[in-house]
C-alpha positions in Angstrom: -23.5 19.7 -11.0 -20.2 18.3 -8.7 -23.4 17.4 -6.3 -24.8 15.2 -8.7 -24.4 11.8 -9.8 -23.9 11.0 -13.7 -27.0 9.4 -14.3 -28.8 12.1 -12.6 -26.8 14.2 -15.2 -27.7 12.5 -18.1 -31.4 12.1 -17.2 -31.6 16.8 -16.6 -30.0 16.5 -20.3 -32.3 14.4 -22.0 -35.1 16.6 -20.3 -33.7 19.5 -21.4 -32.9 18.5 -25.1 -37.1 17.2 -25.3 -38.0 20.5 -24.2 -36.0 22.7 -26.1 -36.3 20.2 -29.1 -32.4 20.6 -29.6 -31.4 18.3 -32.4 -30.2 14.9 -30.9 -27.0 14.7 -32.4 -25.6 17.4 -29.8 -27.0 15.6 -27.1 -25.0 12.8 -28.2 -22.1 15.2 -28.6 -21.8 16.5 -25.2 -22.8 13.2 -23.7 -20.1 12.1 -25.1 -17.9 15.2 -23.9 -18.6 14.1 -20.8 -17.5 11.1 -20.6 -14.4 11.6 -22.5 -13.2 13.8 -19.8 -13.9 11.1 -17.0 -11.8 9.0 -19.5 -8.7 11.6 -19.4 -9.3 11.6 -15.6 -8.7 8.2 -15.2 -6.1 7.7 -17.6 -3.5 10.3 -15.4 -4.1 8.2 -12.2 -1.0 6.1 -11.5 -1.8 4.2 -8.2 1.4 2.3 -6.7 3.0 1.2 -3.1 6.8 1.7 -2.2 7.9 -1.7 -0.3 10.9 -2.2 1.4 13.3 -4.0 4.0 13.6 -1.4 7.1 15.7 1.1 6.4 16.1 0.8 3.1 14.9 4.4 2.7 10.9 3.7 1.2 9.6 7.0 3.5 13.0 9.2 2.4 12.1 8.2 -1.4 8.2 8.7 -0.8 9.7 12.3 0.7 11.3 12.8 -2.2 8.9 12.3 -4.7 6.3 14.9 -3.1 8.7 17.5 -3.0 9.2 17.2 -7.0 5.4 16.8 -7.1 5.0 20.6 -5.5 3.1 18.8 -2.3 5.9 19.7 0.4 8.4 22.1 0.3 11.6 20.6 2.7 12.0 16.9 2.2 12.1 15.6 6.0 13.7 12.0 6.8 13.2 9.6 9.0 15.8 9.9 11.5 17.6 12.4 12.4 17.8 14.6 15.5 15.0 16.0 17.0 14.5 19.7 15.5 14.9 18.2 12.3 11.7 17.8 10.4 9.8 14.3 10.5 8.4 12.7 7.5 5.4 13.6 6.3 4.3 9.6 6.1 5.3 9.3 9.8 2.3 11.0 11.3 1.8 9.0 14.7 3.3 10.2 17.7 5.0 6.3 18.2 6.0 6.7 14.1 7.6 9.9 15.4 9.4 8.6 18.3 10.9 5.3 16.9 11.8 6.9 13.4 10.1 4.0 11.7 6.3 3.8 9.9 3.9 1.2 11.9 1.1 1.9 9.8 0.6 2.8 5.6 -0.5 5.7 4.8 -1.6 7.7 1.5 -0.3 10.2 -0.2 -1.5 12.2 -3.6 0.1 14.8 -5.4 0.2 16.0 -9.4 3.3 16.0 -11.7 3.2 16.3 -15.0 -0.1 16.4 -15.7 0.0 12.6 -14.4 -2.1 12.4 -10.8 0.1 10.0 -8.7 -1.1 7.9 -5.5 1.3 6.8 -3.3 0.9 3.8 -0.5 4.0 3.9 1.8 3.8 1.0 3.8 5.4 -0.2 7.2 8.7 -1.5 6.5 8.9 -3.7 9.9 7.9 -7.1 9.7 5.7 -7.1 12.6 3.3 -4.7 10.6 3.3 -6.9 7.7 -0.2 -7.4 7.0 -1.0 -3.7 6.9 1.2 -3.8 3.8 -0.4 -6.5 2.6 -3.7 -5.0 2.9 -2.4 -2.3 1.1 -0.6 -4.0 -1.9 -4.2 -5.2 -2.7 -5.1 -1.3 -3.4 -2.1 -0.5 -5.6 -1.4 -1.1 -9.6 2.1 -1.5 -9.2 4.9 -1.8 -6.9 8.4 0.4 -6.3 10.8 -2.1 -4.4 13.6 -0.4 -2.3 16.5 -1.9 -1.9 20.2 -0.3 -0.1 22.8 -0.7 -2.2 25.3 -1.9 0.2 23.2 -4.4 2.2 20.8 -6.4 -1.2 17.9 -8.5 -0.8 16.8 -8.7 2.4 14.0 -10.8 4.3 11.4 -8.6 4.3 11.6 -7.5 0.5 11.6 -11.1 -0.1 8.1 -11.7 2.0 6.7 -8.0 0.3 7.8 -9.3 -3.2 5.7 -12.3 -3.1 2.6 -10.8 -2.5 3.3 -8.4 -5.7 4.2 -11.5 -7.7 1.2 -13.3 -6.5 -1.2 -10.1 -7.8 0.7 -10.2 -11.2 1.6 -6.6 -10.7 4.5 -4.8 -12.4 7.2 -4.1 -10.1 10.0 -1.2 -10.8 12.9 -1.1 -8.3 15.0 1.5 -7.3 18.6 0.8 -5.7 19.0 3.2 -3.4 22.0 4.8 -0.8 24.3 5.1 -4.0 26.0 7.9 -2.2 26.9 5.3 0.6 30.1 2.7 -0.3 27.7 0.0 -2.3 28.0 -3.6 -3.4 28.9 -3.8 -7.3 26.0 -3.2 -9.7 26.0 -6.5 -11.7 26.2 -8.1 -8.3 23.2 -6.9 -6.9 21.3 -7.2 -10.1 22.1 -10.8 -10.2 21.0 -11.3 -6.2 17.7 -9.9 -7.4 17.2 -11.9 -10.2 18.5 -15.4 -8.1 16.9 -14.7 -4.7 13.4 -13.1 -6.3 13.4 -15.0 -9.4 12.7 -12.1 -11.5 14.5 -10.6 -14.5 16.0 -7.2 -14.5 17.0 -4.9 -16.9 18.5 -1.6 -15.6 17.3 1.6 -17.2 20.1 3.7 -15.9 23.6 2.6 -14.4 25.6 4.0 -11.6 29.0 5.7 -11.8 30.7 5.5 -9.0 29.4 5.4 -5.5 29.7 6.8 -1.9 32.3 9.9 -2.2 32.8 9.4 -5.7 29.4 8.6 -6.8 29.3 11.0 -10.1 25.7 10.6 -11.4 24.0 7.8 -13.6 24.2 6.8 -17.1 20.9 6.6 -18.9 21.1 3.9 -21.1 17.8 5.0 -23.7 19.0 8.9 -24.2 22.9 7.5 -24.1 23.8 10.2 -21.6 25.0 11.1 -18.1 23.6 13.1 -15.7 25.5 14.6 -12.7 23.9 16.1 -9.9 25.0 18.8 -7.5 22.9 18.3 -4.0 20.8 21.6 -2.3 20.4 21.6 1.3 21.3 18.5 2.2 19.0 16.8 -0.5 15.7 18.8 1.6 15.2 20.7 -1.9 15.4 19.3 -6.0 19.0 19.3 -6.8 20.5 20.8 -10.3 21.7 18.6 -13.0 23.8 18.5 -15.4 23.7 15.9 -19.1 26.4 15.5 -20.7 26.5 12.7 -24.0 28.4 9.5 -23.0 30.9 10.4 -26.1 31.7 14.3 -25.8 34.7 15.3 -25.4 34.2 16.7 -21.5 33.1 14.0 -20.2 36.3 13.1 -18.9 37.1 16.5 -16.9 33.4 15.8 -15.5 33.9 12.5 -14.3 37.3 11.6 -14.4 39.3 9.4 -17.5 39.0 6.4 -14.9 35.6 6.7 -14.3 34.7 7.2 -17.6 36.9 4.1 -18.8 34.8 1.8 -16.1 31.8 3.1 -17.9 32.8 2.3 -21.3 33.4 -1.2 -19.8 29.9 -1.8 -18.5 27.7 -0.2 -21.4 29.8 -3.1 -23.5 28.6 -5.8 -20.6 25.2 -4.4 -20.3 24.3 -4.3 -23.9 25.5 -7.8 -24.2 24.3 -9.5 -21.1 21.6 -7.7 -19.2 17.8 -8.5 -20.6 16.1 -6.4 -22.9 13.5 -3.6 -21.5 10.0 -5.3 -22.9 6.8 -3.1 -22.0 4.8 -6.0 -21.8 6.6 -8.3 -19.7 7.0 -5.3 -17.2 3.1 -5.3 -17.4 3.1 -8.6 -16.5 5.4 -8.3 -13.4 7.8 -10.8 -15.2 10.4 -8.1 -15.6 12.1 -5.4 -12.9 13.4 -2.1 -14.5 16.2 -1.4 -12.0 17.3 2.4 -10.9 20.0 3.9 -9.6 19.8 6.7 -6.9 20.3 8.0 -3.8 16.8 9.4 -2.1 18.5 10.9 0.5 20.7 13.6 -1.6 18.1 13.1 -4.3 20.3 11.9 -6.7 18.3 10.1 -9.7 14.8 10.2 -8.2 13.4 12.9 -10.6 15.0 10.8 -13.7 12.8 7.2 -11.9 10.0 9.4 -11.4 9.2 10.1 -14.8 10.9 6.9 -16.5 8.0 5.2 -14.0 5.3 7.2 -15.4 5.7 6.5 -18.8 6.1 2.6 -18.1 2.9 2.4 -15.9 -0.4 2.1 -17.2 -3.8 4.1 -15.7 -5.8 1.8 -13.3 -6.0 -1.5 -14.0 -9.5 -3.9 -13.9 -10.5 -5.7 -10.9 -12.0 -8.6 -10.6 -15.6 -9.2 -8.6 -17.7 -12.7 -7.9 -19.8 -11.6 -11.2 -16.7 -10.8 -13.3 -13.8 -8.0 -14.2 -14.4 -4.5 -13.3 -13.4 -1.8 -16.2 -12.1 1.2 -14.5 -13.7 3.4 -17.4 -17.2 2.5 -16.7 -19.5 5.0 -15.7 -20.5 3.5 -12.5 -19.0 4.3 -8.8 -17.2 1.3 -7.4 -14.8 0.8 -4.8 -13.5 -1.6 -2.1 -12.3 -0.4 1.8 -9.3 -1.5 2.0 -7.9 -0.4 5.6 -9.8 1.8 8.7 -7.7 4.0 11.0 -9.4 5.3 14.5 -8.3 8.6 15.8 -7.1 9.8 13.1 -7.6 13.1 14.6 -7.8 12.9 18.6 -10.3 15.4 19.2 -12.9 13.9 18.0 -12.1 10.2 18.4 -13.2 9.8 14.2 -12.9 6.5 12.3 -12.0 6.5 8.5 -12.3 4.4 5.9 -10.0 4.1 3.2 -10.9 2.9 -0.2 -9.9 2.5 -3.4 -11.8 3.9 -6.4 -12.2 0.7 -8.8 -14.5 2.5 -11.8 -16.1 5.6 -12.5 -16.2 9.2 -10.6 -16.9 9.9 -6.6 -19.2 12.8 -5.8 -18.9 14.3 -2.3 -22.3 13.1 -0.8 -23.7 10.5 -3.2 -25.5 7.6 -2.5 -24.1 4.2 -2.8 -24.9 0.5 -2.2 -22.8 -1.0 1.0 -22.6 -4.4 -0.5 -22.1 -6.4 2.8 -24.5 -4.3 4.9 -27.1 -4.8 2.5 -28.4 -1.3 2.4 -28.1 2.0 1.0 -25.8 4.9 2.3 -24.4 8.1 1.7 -21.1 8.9 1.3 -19.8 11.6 4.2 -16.8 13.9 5.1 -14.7 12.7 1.3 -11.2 13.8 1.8 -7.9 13.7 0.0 -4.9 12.3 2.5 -1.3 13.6 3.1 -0.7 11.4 6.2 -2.6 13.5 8.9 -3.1 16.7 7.3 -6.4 16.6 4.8 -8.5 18.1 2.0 -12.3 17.7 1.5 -12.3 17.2 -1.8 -15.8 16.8 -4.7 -15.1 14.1 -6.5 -12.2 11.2 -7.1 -11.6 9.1 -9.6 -11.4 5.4 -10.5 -7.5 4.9 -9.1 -7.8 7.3 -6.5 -7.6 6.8 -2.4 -10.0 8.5 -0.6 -11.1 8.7 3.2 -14.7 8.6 3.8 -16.1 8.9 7.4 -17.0 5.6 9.0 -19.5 5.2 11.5 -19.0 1.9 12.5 -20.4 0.2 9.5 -17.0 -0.2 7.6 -15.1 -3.5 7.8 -11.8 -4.6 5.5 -13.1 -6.0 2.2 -16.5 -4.3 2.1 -17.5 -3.5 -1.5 -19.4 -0.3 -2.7 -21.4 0.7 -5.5 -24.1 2.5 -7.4 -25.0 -0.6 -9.5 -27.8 -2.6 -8.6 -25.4 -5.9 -9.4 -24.7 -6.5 -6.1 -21.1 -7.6 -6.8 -18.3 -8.2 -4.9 -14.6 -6.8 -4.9 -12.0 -10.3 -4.2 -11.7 -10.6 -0.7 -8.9 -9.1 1.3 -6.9 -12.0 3.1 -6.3 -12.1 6.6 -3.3 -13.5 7.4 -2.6 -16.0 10.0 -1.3 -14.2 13.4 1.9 -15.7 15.0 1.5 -14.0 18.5 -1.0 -14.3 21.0 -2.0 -12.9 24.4 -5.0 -12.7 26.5 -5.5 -8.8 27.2 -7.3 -7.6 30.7 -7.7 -3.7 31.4 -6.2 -2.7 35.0 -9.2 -0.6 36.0 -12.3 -2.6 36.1 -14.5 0.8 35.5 -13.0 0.8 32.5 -14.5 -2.1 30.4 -16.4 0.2 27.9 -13.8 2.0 26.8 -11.3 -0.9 26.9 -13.7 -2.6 24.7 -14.6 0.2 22.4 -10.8 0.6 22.2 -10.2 -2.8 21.5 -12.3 -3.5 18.9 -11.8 -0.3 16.8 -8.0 -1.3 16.6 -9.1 -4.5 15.5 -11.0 -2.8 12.9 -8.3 -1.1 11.6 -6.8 -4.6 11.0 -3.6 -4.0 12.7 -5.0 -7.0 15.7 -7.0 -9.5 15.2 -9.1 -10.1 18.2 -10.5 -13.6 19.5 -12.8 -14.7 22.1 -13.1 -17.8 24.2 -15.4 -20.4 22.7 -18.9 -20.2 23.6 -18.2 -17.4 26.8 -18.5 -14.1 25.2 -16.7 -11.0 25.5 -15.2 -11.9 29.2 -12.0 -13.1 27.9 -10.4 -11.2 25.2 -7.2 -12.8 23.7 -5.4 -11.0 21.1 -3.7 -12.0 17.6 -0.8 -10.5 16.0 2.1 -11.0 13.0 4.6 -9.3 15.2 5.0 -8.6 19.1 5.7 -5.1 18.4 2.2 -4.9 17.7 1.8 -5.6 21.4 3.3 -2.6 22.2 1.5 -0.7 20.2 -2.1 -2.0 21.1 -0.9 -0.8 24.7 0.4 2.7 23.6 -3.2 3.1 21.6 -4.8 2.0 24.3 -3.6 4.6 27.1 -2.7 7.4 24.7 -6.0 7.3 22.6 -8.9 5.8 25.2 -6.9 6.1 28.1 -6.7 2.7 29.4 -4.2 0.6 31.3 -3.9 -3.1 30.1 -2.0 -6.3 31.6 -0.9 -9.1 28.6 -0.6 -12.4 29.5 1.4 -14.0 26.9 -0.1 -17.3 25.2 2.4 -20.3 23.7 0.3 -20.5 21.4 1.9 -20.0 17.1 -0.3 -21.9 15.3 -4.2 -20.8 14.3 -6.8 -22.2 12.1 -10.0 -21.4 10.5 -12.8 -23.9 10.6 -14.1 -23.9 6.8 -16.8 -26.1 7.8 -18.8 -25.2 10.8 -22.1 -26.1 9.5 -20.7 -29.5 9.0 -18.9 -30.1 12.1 -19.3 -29.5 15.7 -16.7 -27.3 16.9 -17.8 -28.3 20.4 -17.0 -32.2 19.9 -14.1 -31.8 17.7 -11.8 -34.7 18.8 -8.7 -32.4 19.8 -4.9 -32.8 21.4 -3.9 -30.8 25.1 -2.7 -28.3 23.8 -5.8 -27.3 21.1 -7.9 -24.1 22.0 -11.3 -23.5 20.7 -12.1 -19.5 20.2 -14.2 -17.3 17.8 -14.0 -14.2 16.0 -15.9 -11.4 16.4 -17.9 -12.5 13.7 -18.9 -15.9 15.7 -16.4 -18.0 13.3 -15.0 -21.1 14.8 -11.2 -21.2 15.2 -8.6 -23.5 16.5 -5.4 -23.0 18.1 -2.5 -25.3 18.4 1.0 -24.8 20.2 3.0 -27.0 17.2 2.1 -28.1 14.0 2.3 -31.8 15.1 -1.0 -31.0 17.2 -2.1 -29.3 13.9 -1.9 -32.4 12.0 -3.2 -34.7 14.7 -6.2 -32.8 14.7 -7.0 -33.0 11.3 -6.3 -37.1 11.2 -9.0 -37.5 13.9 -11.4 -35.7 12.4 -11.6 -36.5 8.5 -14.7 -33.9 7.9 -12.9 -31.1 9.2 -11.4 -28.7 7.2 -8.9 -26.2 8.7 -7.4 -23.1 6.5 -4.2 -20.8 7.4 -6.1 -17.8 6.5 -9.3 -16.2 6.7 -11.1 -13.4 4.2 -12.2 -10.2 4.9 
């Protein structure tokens, strides 16, 4: 029956209840049965990202939360020396090397009875747009910050995108066992430099060395914690009430008096937990913690659970999506190549929008235009996998992709032919024209090429009107150079030479039926290229040239970012 789609289901019923002239009423009943458990199965889904500055400690946390979730056994961090264990997000051999995360990857596990998906995204700036991409896929958003350093850039770039979305945004102050800024400080740099409110669910006492626990400020009591193995397993706690009389041989009188103190300037100052402003992303619950001891991530992990909703709607061209219809829909949201490097595969990961997944059903490929079956479905913990049956609306799942994938793509078993919002692409900052050393090589410098590119972590451009003999690459960040080069030998073992470009600014032509490209009036320093997709684009060395441009030519119109 896992084999078979749910209008295939519901057509064997009705067949069966005519023949065997079973009253209708119990067709109805388990009809209904059926899709009340699809209903419970969507409603334990909780699908969110963890965003952070580097090294703010997002892949510790994400660590962290698997190991309360049963998926690992030993929490592994990022950095450490090299018999220690690596994290379980950081699965490429370059993730592994430089101790930070250069691409997102998904994670799944159960607590609870709630089934959690988590996106850990690339902290580093120059691997922004992955987490863009990714941010699109998610229902909510855990922001990292380090308690001694704040707000920084990168948080500040991540939170926009969240805010933009409207999605509800929980954030977790992390390092607590590390000398930290003061509480009310921080929360007032978050609420100035992100314009959000805040209202913290629990509060700190103490911090580095003498970092007792946290305060909950709903139950009105204190947890301590005692750390096991160097925070690599769930550590024992301890709640005491704020009031009893040991409190003070737990914490300390001084401690305790400091506490006091900041209930008092909490209860009178701080904002007022509101469900439905959270919902609305127009409040921040802040937590306390340290993810590296494990100090307060069990108490965030289930306070998050029961503030999050189960997957939200989406909207399409035709309208809003309801998770808890019975149709199969989803949207690809990000392709990794080589995946696993024997046998050079390609998947596609999508998020589940509405209804159930079936290993091996048929779907509609919206932008292909034809009909396809689904291959290979499997469940991801970084590079390790499951082939899973069936997934539900909220879930992330890797399907095989055999070229046919791009970002954006929408698929379905409606016959609406809708489409999921596009996916932007955002505009790269770095460019350089790419040449492969060994001239035998061109097919598997261009097959390598162009699968990276799929993946979205390039973006790759071609000289106007020439072809394929010039490639010249796009990027947010130059360390995305360095990657494309360590993909290309490692993975399709070719050598490349990059020839830097001066180029920073790029342009999409929204017009090209109405212009042409060829006779656009430009400046010296304006390039005409195309994607692979034959779109006309422009690119400028200053914005000056940008605007020139543009004056000469009143019917064109240029845009800062394409959609996928």
């Amino acid at each position: 029956m896992t084999q078979t789609s749910f209008d295939s289901i519901k057509n064997v019923l009705s067949e069966f209840f005519l023949h065997k002239k079973i009253p209708r009423v119990h067709k109805i009943d388990l009809e209904e049965n059926f899709l009340a458990s699809l209903n419970d199965e969507i409603k334990r889904r909780r699908t969110f990202a963890i965003i952070s500055h580097p090294d703010a400690g997002k892949t510790t946390l994400t660590e962290k939360f698997l190991l309360y979730g049963g998926a690992i056994n030993l929490a592994g961090t990022v950095k450490g020396r090299k018999a220690t264990k690596h994290a379980v997000s950081d699965w490429m051999e370059i993730e592994k090397e430089r101790g930070i995360s250069v691409t997102s990857s998904v994670l799944q596990f159960n607590y609870e009875g709630y089934c959690i998906n988590i996106l850990d995204t690339p902290g580093h700036q120059d691997f922004s747009e992955d987490t863009y991409r990714t941010l699109m896929a998610a229902d909510s958003a855990v922001m990292v910050i380090d308690g001694s350093k704040g707000v920084e850039a990168q948080t500040i770039k991540l939170f926009k995108v969240c805010v933009m979305r409207h999605i509800p945004i929980f954030t977790f102050v992390n390092k607590m066992d590390r000398e930290a800024r003061d509480p009310f400080e921080l929360m007032s740099e978050i609420e100035e430099v992100l314009g959000i409110h805040t209202c913290p669910i629990n509060w700190p006492i103490g911090c580095g060395k003498s970092f007792k626990g946290v305060y909950d400020r709903q139950t009105k009591k204190i947890t301590t914690f005692t750390a096991a193995m160097g925070g690599q397993k769930e550590v024992a706690t301890e709640t005491f009430d704020v009031e009893g009389t040991d409190v003070d041989s737990v914490i300390g009188s001084d401690f305790h008096a400091q506490l006091r103190d900041d209930i008092e300037l909490l209860d009178g100052a701080s904002d007022e937990f509101d469900q439905e402003l959270v919902s609305a992303g127009k409040l921040s619950p802040v937590f306390f913690g340290s993810a590296l001891t494990n100090f307060g991530v069990e108490t965030f992990l289930e306070h998050f659970l029961n503030m999050t909703t189960s997957p939200l709607p989406r909207k399409t061209t035709t309208g809003v999506i309801d998770p808890f219809r019975e149709d199969f829909s989803a949207f690809v949201f990000k392709i990794q190549a080589n995946m696993n490097k024997a046998h050079r595969d390609r998947i596609a990961f999508m998020r589940i929008c509405s209804g159930k997944f079936e290993a091996g059903m048929e779907v509609n490929h919206v932008q292909g235009g034809k009909k396809i079956r689904l291959t290979q479905p499997q469940q991801l913990m970084a590079e390790s996998r499951k082939i899973i049956d069936e997934a539900y609306a909220g879930d992330i799942i890797g399907v095989f992709d055999p070229g046919i994938f791009s970002i954006g793509d929408t698929l379905c078993t409606s016959n609406e032919k809708f489409q999921f919002e596009g996916i932007p692409t955002f505009a790269p900052e770095h460019f350089a024209r790419v040449r492969q050393i060994d001239t035998m090589k061109r097919k598997q410098f261009l097959k390598g090429v162009n699968q990276i590119a799929q993946e979205g972590a390039i973006q790759i451009f071609q000289e106007f009107n020439t072809g394929m003999e010039e490639i010249i690459v796009g990027v947010v960040g130059v360390l995305q150079f360095e990657v494309l080069t360590y993909r290309l030998k490692n993975e399709y073992n070719v050598d490349v030479r990059l020839e830097q470009l001066p180029f920073e600014y790029i342009r999409w032509v929204e017009n090209p039926e109405e212009v042409d490209v060829a006779k656009i009036q430009g400046t010296s320093d304006m390039k005409r290229i195309c994607d692979l997709k034959g779109n006309p684009l422009l690119l400028f060395i200053n914005s000056w040239s940008v605007g020139m441009v543009e004056e000469r030519n009143p019917n064109l119109k240029l845009s800062e970012f394409g959609k996928n």
